[in-house]
C-alpha positions, 0 to 999 in steps of 0.5 A: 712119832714115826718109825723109821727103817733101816735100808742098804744100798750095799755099802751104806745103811740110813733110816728112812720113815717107815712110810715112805714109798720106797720102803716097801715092807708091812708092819709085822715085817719091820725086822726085814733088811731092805736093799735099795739101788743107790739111785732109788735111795737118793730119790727116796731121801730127797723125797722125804725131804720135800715132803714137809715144803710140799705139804705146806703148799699144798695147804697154803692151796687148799685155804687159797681155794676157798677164794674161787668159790666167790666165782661159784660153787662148782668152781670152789669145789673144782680147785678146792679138791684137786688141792685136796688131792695134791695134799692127800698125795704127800700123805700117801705117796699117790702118783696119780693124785699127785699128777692131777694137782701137777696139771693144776699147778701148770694151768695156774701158771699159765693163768697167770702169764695170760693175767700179766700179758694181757693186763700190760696189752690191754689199754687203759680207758680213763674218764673225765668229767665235768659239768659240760661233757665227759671225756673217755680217753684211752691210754696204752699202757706201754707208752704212759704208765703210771706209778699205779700201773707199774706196781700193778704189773711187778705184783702180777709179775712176782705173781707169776713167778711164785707160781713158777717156782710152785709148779717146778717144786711140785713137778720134782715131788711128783718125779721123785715118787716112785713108779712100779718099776722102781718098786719092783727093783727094791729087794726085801731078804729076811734078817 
């Protein structure tokens, strides 16, 4: 069960989970009335309403990095602690892990695209045989595709896709986390 704070912006009162970055108060002081600027209260309600989706992304990645240790092990741990990081983030609201996880998420994105260009770009060379002679013919994929070859490039294409959406849910978790500024401007008084 998680706690929950109440917090004012001066004119409205909401709960807010106890950890939560913009509640900035101890455990032994849960009795403090916490003023929040309306704008850095909106953030911290979206913020807990993204963290659970962020989270199971975040986790979704963390099982989808065991896959890059087929490439080697330097690899799999590489991808499988930025994934780490990305969860730890959610858990402890860390700008800094969160961005380590937000340039990953970029790089995957990037990744992709060049996976789709470079699968619709590159020709295709298909080999004949028979008892005589073998003939390697070489196709464009942008004049003869095949049923095969479209269905490859709308699965790289929703590939890609997932991945933007993914990058752009992470970009605006990691915007919503507050900075020490923001902070700065929540005032804890003494109920």
């Amino acid at each position: 069960m998680t706690n929950k704070i109440q917090v004012s912006n001066g004119h409205s009162n909401i709960n807010l989970d106890s950890k939560n970055p913009y509640v900035l108060v101890q455990d032994s002081l849960l009795d403090n009335h916490i003023m929040i600027p309306q704008d850095l209260m909106n953030k911290a309600i979206k913020l807990e309403n993204m963290n659970c989706l962020i989270r199971f992304i975040c986790l979704c990645d963390i099982f989808l990095a065991f896959s890059y240790f087929l490439y080697g092990w330097l690899i799999g741990a590489f991808f499988l602690i930025i994934s780490i990081n990305g969860y730890l983030s959610t858990i402890y609201y860390k700008k800094s892990l969160m961005l380590c996880y937000v340039i990953y998420q970029y790089f995957q994105t990037i990744g992709r695209l060049f996976n789709l260009i470079f699968f619709i770009a590159e020709p295709t060379v298909i080999t004949y045989s028979s008892t005589n002679s073998t003939i390697n013919t070489t196709i464009n994929k942008s004049s003869n595709l095949t049923n095969v070859m479209i269905i490859d490039i709308a699965l790289l294409s929703i590939l890609f896709l997932s991945q933007c959406i993914i990058a752009y849910y992470i970009t605006k978790y990691y915007n919503l986390l507050p900075t020490e500024e923001e902070k700065r401007r929540i005032s804890i008084s003494i109920a």
